[in-house]
C-alpha positions in Angstrom: 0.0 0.0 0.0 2.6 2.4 1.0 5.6 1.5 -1.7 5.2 4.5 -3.7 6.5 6.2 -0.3 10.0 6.9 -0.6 11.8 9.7 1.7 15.2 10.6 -0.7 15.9 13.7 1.7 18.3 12.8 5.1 15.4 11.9 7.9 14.4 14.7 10.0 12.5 15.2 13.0 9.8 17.1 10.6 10.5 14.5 7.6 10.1 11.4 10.0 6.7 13.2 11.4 5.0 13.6 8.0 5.9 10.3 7.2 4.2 8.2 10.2 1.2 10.9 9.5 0.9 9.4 6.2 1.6 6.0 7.0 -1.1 6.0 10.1 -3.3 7.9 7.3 -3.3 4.7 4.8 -3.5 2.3 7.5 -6.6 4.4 8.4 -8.1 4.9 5.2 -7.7 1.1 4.6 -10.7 -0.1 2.2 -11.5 -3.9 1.9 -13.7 -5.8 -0.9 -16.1 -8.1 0.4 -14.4 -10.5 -1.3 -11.1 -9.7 0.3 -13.5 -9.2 3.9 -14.6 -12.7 3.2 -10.8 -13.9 3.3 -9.7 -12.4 6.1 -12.6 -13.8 8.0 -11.5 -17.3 6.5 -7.9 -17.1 8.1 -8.7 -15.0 11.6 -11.6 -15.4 12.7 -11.4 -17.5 15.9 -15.0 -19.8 15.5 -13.6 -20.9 12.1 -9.9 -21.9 13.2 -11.4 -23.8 16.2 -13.7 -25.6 13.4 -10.9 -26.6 11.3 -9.0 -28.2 14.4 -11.9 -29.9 14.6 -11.7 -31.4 11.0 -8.4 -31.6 11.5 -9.4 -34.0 14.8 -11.3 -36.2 12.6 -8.8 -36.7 9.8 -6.4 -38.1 12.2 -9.1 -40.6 14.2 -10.0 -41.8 10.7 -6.4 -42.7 10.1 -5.9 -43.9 13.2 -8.9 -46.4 12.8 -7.6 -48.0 9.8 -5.0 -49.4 12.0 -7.3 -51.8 12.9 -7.0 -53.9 9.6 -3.2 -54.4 10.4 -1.8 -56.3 13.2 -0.6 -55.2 16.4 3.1 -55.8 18.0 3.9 -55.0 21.2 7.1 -55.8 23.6 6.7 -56.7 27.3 8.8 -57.8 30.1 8.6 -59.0 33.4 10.7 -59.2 36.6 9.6 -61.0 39.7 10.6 -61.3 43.2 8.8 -64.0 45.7 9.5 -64.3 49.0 10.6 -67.7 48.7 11.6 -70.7 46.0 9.1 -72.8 44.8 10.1 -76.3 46.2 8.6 -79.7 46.5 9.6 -81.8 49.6 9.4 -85.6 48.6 11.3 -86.8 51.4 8.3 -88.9 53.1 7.9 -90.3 49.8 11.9 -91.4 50.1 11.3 -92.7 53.5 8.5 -95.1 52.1 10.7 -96.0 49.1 13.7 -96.8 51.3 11.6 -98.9 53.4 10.3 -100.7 50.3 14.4 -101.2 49.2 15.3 -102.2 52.8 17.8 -98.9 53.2 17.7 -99.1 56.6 19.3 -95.5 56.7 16.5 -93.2 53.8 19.8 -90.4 54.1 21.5 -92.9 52.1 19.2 -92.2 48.9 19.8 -88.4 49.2 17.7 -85.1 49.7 13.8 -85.4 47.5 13.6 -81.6 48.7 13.5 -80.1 45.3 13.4 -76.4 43.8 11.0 -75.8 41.1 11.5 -72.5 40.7 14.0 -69.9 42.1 12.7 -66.9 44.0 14.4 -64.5 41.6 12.7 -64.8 38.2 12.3 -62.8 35.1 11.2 -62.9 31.0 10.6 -60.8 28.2 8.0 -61.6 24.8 7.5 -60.4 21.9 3.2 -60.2 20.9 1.9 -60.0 17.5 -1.9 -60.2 17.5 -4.2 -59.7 14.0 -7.5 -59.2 14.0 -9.2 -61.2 10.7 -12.4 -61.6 11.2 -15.1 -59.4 13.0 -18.4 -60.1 12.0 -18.0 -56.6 9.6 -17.2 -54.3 13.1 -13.9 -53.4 11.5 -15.0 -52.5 7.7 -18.4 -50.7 10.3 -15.7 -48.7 12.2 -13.7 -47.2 9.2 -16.8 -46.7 7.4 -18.2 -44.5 10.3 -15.3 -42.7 10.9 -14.8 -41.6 7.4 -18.5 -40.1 7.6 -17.4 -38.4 10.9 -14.6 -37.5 9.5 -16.7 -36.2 6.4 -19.2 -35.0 8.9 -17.0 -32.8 10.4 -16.1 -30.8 7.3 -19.8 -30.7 6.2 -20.1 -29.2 9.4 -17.2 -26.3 8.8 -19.0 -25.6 5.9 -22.4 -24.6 7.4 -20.2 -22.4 10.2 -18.8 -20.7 7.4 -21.7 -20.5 5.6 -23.2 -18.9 8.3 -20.6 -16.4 9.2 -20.6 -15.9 5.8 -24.0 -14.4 5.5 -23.2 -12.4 8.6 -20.4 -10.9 7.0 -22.9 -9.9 3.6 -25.3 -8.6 6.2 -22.6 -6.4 8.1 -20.4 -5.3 5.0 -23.6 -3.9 3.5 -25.0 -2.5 6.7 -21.9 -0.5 6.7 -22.4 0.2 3.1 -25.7 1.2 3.7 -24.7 3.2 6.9 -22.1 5.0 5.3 -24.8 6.3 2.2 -27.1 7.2 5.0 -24.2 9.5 6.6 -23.5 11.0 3.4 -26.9 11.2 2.6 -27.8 13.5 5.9 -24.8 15.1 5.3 -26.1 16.5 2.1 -29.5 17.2 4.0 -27.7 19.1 6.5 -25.2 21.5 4.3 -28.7 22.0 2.5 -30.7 23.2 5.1 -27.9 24.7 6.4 -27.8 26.5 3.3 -31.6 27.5 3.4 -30.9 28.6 6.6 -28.8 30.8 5.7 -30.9 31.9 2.6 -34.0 32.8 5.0 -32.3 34.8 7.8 -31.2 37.0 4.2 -34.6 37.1 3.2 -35.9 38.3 6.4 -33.4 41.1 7.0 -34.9 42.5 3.5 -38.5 41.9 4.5 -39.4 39.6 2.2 -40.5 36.8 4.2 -41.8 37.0 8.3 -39.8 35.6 11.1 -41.3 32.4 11.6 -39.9 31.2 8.4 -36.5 31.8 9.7 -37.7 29.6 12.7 -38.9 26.6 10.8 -35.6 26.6 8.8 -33.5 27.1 12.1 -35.9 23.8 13.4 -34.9 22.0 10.5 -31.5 22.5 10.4 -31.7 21.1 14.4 -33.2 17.8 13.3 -30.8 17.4 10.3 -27.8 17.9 12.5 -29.1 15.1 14.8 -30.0 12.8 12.1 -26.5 13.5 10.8 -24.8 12.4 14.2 -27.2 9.6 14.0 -25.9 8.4 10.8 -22.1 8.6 12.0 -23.2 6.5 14.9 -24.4 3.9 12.8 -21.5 3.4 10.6 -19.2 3.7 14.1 -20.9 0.5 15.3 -21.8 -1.6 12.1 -17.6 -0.9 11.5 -17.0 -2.6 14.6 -19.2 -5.5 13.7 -17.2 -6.3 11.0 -13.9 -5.8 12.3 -14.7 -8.6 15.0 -15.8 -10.6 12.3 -12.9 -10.6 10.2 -10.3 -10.0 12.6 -8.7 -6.8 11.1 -8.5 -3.7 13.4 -7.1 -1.5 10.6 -10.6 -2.2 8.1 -12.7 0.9 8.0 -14.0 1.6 4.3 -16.0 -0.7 2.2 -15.1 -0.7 -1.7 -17.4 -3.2 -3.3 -21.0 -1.8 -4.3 -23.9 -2.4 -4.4 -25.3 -4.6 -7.6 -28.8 -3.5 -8.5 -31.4 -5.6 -8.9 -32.4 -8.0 -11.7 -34.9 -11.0 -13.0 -33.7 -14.1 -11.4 -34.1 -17.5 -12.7 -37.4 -19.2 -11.7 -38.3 -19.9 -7.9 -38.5 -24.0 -8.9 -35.1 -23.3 -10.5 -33.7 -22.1 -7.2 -36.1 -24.6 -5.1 -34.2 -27.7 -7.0 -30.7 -26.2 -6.7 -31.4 -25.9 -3.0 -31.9 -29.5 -2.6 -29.2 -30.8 -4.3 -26.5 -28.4 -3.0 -27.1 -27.5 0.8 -24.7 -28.0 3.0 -27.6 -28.4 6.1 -29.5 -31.2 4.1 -26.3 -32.7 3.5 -25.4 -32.9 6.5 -28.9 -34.6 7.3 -27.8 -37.4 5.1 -24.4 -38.0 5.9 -25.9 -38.6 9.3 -28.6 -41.2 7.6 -25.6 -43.1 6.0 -23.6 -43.1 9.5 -27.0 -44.1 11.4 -26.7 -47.3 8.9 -23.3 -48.2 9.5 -24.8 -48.4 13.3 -27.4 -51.0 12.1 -24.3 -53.0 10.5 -22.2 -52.9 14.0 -25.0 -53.9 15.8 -25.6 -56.8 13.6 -21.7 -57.9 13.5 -22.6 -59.2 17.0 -24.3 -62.3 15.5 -20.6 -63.5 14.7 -17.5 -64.6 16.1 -14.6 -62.9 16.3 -11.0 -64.7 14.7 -7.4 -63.9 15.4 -4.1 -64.9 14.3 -2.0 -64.2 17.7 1.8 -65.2 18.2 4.6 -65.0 21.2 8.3 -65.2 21.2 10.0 -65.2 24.1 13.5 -63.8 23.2 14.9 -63.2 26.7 14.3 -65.4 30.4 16.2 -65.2 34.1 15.7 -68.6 36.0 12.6 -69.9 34.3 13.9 -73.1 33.7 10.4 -74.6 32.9 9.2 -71.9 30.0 11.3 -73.8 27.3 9.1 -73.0 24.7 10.7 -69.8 22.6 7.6 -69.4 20.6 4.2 -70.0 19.4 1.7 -69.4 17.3 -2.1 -69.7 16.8 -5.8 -69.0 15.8 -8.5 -68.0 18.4 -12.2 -67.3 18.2 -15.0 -66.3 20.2 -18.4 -66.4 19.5 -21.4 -64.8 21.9 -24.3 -67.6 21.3 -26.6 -65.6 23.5 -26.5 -62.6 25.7 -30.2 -62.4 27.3 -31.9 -60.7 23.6 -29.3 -57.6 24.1 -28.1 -57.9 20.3 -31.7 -57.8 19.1 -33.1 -54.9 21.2 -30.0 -52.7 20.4 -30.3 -53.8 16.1 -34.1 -52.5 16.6 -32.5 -48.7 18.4 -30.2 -48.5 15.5 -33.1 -48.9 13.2 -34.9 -46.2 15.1 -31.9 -43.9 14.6 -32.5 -44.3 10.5 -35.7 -44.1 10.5 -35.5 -41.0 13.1 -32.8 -38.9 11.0 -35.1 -40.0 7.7 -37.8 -37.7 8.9 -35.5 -35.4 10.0 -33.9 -35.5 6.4 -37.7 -35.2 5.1 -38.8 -32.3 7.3 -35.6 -30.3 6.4 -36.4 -30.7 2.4 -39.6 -29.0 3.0 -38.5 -26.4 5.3 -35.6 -25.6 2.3 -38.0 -25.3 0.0 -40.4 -22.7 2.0 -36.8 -20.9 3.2 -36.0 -20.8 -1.4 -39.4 -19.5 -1.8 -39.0 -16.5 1.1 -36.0 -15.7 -0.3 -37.2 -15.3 -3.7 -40.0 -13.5 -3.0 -37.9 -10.9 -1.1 -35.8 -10.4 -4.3 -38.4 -10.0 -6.2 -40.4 -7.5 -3.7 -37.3 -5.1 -3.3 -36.8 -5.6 -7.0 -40.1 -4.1 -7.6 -39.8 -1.5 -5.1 -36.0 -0.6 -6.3 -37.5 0.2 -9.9 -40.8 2.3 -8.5 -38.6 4.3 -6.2 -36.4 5.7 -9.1 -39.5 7.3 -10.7 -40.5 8.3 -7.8 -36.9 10.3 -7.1 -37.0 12.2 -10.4 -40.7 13.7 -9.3 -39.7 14.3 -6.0 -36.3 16.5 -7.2 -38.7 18.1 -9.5 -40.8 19.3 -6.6 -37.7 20.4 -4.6 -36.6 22.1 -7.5 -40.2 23.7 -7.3 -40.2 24.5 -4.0 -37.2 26.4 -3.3 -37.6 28.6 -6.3 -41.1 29.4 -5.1 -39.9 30.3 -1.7 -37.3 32.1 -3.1 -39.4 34.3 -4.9 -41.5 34.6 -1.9 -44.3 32.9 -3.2 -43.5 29.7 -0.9 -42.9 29.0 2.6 -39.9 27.6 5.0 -41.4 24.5 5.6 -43.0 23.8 1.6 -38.9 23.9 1.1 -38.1 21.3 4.2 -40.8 18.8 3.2 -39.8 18.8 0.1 -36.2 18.4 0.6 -37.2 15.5 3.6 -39.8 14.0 1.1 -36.1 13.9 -1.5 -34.0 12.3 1.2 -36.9 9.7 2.1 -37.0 8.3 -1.2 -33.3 8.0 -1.4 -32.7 6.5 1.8 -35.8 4.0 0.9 -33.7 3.1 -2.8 -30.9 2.3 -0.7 -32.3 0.3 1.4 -33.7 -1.6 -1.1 -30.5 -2.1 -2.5 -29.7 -3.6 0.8 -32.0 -5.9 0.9 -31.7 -7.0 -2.3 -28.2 -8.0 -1.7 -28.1 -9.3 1.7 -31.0 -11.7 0.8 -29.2 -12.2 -3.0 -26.0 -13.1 -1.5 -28.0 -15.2 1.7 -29.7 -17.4 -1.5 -26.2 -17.6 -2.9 -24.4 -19.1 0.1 -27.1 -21.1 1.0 -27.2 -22.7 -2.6 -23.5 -23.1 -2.2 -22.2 -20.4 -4.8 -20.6 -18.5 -2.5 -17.3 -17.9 -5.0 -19.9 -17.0 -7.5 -21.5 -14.4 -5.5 -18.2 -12.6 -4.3 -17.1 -12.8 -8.0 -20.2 -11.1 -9.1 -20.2 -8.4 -7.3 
């Protein structure tokens, strides 16, 4: 913005002064496109970022559940101290043997007071287990989270969607605001002038004092309409700049587009099916409700594993010989007391639930299209009357202040007229308002927002 800048003079105190004026001028005077509003809301605004982290979330649980289709290793080892050997004293048995040898002395055939296992023991395994057969559960769980995962997006969408249509509302409030402020301003110098104009006219005895009144009246209530104005574009500025995140936004630069003939309402009504993000949403919830129905029914299977164990390290376990092993297990739940069947017929519920949800939403879309449209077309309408309606009423003003002038006309014949000529403008601007915050609503909604920023 400021590149053109450049100070080729040695800085001064005076130099260096003028130039942070000018730079704290541009940052001031900084203007943003809708299109360019719409970005910055995109990267900074903090609702958004915390829905991305969200989708971010989901991306990483749907990869982590596709581990369950390989097999898992793991390592573990164990030390262990008892408080005394394991032994097995046979020595009653050697008295009964000796007796049956005739050793008259048992001693003689040794000590049968044997250690099994020292006190001191320890081992470590390697475990491979693998998962190949679920009943479906495992193809159920990847399928589910890639809806969530899918889900969660669809979901980021309709938040931005939504602060989307904010952001229209607000960048053209301002818009609107700031032709308002301008609007009374124009009101104001003109009354002022008027004013001005009367007390003359009265000083020559042309026209009595209470015209001079009425004019000074006037110029009262334009001056407060006027501050009225500047409030207004004071607060709808600081909606946007919490929107968007940018402190140094102030000035709008995209207009207003004015109102044309729009496609047919059955046009829209069909694009609004097929493309919103809310209905969409509905479904992807129909398909996950489904996958339910499948886990639910996986329980009428058994469950098959490959496992596997090598023992690659051992510390007096003299009676684990065996290194390794391998093998196939399965389990199978015959019956659980009707539990599988009760929860199969709650997932169905689910579907059938979230089905007329899906079907509710499809109607209440097509009432929101129709609303919509008839808005466009009713500020369409009143867009095109009002601009005949301007010419006749700067014809009268026109009229009006040449009569007074002449001193055929009053003070206030020149103030209605000159209200009557700001009321029709401010009523074609908000028209234009309308028109575009509900144009730019349909757009979104219908998923064109690229479209719409584009257009305009």
């Amino acid at each position: 913005m400021l590149t053109h800048l450049k100070l080729v003079l040695k800085p001064t105190a005076k130099k260096l002064t003028i130039l942070l004026v000018l730079i704290t001028a541009s940052i001031t005077a900084q203007e943003l496109s809708l299109k360019e509003a719409y970005n910055l809301m995109l990267i900074k605004n903090g609702d958004l970022n915390a829905s991305q982290q969200e989708v971010n979330a989901k991306q990483e649980e749907l990869k982590a559940v596709k581990g369950l289709r390989y097999p898992s290793l793991s390592v573990s080892a164990t030390y262990l101290n008892l408080d005394n050997d394991i032994e097995v004293d046979l020595n009653e048995q050697r008295t009964m043997v000796s007796g049956l040898l005739g050793v008259a002395d048992p001693s003689v055939l040794g000590d049968w007071n044997f250690t099994l296992q020292d006190k001191n023991l320890g081992f470590a395994s390697a475990d491979i287990n693998w998962p190949i057969f679920a009943g479906g559960k495992i193809n159920a769980a990847n399928k589910a989270s890639k809806i969530n995962y899918e889900l969660s997006e669809n979901h980021h969408k309709i938040k931005t969607n939504a602060l989307t249509i904010k952001l229209i509302d607000y960048y053209f409030k301002l818009k609107l605001a700031k032709e308002a402020e301008n609007l009374r301003q124009k009101v104001y110098e003109t009354i002022q002038l008027h004013n001005e104009h009367a007390i003359k006219l009265f000083e020559n005895g042309i026209i009595p004092e209470v015209e001079t009144l009425n004019a000074k009246v006037a110029l009262s209530n334009a001056k407060r309409e006027l501050l009225a104005a500047q409030q207004d574009v004071s607060l709808a500025t600081t909606a946007i700049k919490n929107l968007i995140g940018d402190e140094a936004f102030n000035t709008t630069s995209t207009n207003f587009i004015n109102p044309t003939i729009q496609p047919s309402l059955n046009e829209f009504q069909q694009e609004m099916i097929q493309e919103n993000e809310q209905l969409k949403f509905l479904e992807k919830n129909e398909e996950l409700a489904k996958v339910g129905v499948k886990v639910e029914n996986s329980e009428y299977f058994p469950k098959v594993a490959l496992f596997g164990k090598h023992t690659f390290w051992k510390d007096n376990l003299d009676l684990l010989e065996t290194k390794w092993l391998v093998g196939v297990g399965a389990s199978w739940d015959l019956f659980n007391g009707f539990e599988r069947e009760h929860k199969i017929k709650a997932a169905k519920h689910k579907v059938l639930q979230v089905q007329q949800l899906e079907k509710q939403a499809k109607l209440n879309l097509l009432t929101y299209t129709e609303k919509l449209y008839n808005e466009l077309e009713k500020q369409r309408e009143q867009y095109n009357s009002l601009a005949t309606d301007l010419a006749l009423a700067e014809k009268l003003k026109f009229m009006r202040t040449r009569a007074f002038e002449e001193g055929t006309g009053t003070s206030l014949e020149v103030i209605d007229a000159t209200l009557q000529l700001t009321q029709i403008k401010l009523f074609k601007i908000k028209a234009l308002y309308y028109y575009n915050t509900t144009y730019g609503e349909l757009m979104v909604s219908l998923n064109k927002t690229e479209n719409f920023l584009n257009q305009i």
